[in-house]
N, CA, C and O atoms as a GROMACS GRO file, in nm:
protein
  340
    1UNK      N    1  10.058  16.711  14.496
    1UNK     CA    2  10.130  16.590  14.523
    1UNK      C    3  10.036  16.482  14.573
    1UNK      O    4  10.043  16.363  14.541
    2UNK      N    5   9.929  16.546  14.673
    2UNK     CA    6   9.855  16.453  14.720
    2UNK      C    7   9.761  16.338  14.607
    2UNK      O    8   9.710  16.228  14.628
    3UNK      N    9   9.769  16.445  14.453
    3UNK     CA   10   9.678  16.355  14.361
    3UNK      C   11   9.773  16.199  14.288
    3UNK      O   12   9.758  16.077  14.275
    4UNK      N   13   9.873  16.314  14.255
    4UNK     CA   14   9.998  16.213  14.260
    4UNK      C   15  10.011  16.082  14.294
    4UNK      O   16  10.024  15.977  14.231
    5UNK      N   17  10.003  16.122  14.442
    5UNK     CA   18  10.004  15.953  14.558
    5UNK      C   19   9.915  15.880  14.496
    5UNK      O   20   9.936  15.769  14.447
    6UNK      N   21   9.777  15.962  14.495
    6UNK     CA   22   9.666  15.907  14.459
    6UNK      C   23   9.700  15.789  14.353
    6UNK      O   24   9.713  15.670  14.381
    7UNK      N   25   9.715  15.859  14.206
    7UNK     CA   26   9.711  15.771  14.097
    7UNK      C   27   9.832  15.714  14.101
    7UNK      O   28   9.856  15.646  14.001
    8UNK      N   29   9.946  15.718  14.209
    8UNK     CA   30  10.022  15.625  14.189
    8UNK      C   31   9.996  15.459  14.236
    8UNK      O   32  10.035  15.351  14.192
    9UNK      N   33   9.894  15.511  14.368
    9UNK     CA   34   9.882  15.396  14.433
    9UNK      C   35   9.787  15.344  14.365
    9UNK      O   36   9.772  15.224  14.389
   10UNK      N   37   9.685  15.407  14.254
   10UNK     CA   38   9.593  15.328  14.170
   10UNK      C   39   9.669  15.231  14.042
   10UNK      O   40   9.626  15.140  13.972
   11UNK      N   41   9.758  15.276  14.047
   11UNK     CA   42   9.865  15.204  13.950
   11UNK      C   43   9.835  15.314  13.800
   11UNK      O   44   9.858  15.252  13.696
   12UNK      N   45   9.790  15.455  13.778
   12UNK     CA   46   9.756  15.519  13.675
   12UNK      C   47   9.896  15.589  13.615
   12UNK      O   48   9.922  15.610  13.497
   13UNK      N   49   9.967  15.614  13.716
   13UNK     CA   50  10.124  15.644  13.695
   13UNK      C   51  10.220  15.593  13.750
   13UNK      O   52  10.180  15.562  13.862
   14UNK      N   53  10.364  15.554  13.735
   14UNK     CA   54  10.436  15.503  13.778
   14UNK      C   55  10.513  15.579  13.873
   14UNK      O   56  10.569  15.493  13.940
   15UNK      N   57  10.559  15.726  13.930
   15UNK     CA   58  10.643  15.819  13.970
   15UNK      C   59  10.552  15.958  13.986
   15UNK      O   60  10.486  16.017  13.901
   16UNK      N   61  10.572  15.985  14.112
   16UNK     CA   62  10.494  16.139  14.135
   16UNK      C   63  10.649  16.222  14.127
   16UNK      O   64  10.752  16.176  14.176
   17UNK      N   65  10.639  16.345  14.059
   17UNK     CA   66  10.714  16.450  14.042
   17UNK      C   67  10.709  16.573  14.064
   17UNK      O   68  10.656  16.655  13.989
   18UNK      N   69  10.784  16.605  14.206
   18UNK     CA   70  10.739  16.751  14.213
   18UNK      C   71  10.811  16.880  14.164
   18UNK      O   72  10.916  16.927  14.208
   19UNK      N   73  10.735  16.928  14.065
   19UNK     CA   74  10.848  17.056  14.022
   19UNK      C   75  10.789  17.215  14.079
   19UNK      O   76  10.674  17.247  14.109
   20UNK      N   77  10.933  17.305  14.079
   20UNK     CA   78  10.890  17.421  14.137
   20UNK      C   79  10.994  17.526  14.012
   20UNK      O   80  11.112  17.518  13.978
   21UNK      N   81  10.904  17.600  13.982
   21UNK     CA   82  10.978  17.682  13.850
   21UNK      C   83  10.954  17.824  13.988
   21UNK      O   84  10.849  17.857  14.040
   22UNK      N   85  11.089  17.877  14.010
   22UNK     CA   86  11.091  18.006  14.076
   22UNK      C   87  11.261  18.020  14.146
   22UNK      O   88  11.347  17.951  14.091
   23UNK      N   89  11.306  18.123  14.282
   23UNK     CA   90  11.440  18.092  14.309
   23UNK      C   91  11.511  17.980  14.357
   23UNK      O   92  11.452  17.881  14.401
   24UNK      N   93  11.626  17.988  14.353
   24UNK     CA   94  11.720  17.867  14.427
   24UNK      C   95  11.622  17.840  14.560
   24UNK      O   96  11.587  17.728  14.596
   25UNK      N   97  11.583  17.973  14.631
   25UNK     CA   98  11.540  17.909  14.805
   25UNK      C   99  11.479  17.816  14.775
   25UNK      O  100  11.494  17.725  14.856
   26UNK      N  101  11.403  17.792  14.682
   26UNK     CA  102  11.271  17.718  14.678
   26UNK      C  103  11.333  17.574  14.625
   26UNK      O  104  11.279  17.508  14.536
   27UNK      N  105  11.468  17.529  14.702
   27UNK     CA  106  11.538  17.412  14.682
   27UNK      C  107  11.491  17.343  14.797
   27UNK      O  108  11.480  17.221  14.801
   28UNK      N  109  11.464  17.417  14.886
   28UNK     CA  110  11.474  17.369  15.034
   28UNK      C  111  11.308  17.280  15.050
   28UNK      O  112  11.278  17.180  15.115
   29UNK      N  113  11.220  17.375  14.954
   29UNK     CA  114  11.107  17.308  14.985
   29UNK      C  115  11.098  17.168  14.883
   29UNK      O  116  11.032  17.067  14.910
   30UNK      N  117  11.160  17.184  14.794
   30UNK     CA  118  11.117  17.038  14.708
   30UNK      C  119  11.227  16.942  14.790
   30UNK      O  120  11.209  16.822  14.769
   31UNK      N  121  11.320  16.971  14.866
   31UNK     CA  122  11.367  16.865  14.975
   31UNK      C  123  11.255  16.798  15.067
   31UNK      O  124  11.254  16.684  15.114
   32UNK      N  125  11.162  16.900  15.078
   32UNK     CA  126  11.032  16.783  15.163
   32UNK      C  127  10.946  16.731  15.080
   32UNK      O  128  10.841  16.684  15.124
   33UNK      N  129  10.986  16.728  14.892
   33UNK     CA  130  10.901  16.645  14.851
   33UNK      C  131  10.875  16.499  14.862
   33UNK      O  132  10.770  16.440  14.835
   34UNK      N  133  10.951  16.465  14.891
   34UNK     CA  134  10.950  16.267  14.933
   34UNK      C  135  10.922  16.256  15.011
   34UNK      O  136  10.903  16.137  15.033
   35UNK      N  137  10.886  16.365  15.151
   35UNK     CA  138  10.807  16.302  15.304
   35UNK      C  139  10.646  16.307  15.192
   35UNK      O  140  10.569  16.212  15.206
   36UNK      N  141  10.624  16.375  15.131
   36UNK     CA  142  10.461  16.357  15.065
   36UNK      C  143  10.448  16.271  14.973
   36UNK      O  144  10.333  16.246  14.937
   37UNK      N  145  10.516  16.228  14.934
   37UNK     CA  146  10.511  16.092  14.821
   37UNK      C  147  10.577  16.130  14.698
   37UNK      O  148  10.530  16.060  14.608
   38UNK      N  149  10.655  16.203  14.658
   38UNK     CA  150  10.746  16.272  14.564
   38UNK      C  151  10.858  16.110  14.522
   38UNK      O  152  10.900  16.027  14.603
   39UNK      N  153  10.880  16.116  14.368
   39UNK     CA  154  11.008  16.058  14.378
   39UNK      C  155  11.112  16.031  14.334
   39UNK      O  156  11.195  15.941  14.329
   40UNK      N  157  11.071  16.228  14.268
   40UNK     CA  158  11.132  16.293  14.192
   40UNK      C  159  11.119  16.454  14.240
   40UNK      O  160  11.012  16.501  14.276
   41UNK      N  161  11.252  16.536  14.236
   41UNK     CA  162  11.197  16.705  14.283
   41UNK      C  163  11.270  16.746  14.153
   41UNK      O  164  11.344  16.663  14.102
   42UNK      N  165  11.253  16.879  14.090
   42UNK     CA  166  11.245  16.959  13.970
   42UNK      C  167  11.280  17.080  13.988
   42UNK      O  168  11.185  17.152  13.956
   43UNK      N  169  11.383  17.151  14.030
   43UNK     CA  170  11.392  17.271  14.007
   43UNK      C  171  11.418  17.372  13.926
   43UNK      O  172  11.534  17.410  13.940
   44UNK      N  173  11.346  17.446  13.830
   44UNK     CA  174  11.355  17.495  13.737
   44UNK      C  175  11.410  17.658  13.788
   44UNK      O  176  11.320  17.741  13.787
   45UNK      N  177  11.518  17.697  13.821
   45UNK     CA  178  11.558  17.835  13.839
   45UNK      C  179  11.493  17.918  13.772
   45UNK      O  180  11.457  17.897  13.656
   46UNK      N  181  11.463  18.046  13.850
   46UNK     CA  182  11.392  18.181  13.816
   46UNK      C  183  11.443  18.232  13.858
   46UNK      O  184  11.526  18.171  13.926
   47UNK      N  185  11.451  18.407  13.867
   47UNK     CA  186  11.464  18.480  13.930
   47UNK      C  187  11.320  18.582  13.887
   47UNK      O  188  11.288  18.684  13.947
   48UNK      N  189  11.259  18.531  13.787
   48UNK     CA  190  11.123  18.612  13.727
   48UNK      C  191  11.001  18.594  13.834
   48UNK      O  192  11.004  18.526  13.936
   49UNK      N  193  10.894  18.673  13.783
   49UNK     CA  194  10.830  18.646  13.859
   49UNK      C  195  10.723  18.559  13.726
   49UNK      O  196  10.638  18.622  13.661
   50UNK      N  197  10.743  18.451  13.712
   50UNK     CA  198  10.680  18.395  13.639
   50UNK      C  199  10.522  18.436  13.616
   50UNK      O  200  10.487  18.522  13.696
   51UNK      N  201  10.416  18.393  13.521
   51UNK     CA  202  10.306  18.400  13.511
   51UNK      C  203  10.306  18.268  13.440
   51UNK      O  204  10.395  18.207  13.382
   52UNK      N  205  10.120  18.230  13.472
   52UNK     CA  206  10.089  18.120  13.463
   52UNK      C  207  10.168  18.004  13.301
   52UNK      O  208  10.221  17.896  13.277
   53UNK      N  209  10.109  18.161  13.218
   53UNK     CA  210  10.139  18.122  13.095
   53UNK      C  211  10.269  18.066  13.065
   53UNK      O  212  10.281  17.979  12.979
   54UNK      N  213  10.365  18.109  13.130
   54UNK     CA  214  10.553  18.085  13.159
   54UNK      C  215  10.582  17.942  13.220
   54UNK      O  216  10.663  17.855  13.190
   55UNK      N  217  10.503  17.950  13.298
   55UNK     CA  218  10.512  17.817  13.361
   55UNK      C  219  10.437  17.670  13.312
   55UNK      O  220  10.468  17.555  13.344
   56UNK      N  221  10.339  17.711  13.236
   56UNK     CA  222  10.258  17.610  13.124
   56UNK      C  223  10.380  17.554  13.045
   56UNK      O  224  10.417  17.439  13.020
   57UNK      N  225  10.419  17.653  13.020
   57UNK     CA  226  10.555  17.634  12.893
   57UNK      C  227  10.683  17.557  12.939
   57UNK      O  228  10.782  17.511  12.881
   58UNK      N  229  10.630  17.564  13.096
   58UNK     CA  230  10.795  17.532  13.133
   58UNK      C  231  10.783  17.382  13.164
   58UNK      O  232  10.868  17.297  13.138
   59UNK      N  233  10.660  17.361  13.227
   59UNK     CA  234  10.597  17.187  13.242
   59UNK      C  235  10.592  17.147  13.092
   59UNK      O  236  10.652  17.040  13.088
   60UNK      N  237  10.561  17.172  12.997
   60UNK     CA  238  10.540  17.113  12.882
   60UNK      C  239  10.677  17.077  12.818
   60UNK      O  240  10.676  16.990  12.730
   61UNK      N  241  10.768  17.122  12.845
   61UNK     CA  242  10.924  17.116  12.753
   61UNK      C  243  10.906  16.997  12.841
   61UNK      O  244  10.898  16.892  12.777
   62UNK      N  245  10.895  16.982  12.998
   62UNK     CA  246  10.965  16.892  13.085
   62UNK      C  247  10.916  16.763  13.023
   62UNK      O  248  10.988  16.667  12.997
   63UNK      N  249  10.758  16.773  12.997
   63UNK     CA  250  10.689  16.661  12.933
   63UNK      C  251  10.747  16.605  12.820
   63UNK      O  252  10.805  16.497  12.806
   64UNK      N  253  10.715  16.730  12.714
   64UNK     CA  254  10.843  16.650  12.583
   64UNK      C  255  10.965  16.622  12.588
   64UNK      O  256  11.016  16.556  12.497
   65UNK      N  257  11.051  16.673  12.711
   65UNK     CA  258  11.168  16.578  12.680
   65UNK      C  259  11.165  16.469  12.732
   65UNK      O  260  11.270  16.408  12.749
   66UNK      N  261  11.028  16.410  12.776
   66UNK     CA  262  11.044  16.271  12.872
   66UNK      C  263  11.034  16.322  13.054
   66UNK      O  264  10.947  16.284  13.132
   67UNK      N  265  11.094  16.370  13.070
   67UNK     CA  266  11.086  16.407  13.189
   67UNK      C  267  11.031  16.426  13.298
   67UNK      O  268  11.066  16.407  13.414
   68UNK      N  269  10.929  16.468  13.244
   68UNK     CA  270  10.817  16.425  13.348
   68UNK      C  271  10.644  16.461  13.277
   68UNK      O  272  10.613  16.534  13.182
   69UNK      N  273  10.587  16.405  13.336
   69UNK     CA  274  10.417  16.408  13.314
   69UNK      C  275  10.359  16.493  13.382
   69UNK      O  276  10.368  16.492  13.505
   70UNK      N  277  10.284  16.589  13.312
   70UNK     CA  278  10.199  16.714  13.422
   70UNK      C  279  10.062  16.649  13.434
   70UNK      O  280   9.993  16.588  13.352
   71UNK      N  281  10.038  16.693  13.613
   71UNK     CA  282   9.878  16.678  13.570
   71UNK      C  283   9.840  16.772  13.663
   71UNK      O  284   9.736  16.755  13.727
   72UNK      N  285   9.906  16.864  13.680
   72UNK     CA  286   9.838  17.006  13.758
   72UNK      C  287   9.938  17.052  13.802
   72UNK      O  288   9.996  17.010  13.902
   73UNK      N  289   9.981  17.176  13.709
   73UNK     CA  290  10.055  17.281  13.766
   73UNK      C  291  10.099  17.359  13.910
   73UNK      O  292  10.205  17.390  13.963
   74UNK      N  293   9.944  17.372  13.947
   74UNK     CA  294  10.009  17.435  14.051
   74UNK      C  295   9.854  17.425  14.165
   74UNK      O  296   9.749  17.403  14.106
   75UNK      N  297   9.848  17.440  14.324
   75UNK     CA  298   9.760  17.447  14.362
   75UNK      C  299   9.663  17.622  14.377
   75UNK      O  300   9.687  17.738  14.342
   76UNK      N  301   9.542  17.546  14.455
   76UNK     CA  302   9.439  17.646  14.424
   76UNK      C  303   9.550  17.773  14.520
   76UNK      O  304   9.588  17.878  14.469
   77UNK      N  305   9.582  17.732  14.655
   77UNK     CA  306   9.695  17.862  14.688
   77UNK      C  307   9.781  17.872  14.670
   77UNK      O  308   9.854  17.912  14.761
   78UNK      N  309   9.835  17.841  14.544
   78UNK     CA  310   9.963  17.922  14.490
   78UNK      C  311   9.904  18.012  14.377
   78UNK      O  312   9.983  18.062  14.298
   79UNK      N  313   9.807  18.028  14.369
   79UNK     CA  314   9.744  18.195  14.268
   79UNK      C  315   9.792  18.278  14.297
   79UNK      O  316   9.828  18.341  14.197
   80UNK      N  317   9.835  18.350  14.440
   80UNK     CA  318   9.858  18.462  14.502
   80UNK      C  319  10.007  18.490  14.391
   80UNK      O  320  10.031  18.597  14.336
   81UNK      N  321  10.062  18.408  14.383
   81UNK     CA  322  10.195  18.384  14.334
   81UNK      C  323  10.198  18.385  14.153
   81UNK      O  324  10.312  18.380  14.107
   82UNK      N  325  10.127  18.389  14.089
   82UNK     CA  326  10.136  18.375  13.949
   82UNK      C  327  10.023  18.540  13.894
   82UNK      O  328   9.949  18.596  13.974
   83UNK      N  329  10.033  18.568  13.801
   83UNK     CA  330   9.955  18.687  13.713
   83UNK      C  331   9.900  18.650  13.636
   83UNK      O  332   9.963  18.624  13.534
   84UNK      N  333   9.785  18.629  13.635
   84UNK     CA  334   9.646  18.589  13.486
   84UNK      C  335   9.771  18.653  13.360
   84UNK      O  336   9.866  18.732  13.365
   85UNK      N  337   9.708  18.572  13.258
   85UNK     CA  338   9.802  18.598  13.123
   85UNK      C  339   9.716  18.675  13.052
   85UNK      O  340   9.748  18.718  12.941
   0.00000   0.00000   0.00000
């Protein structure tokens, strides 16, 4: 999110978007996406335990339907959380 801010305030994008592909709980955390500069949250329901490759797929639909622009999936500590493909 923090890169987000970044290129928003450079004028490189218009809207930072934070999405989280995993369970409902994980509603609660994209509620604190707008204290970080969010201004947009995304919840893509799971109950899987996704892998990287799943989740590539799942930002990219969001992209082609308009929806939103990826420019980094996920951070360096959320690995613990995804399975090499």
């Amino acid at each position: 999110m923090e890169e987000a801010v970044r290129l928003k305030g450079a004028g490189v994008v218009t809207e930072g978007i934070a999405v989280s592909a995993a369970v409902t709980r994980s509603q609660e955390t994209l509620r604190t996406a707008p204290a970080i500069g969010a201004d947009r949250a995304i919840l893509i329901e799971s109950n899987e335990n996704l892998r990287a490759l799943a989740v590539a797929k799942l930002l990219k639909a969001l992209v082609d339907k308009g929806t939103a622009a990826a420019h980094h999936p996920r951070q360096a500590g959320d690995r613990r959380r995804f399975e090499p493909d």
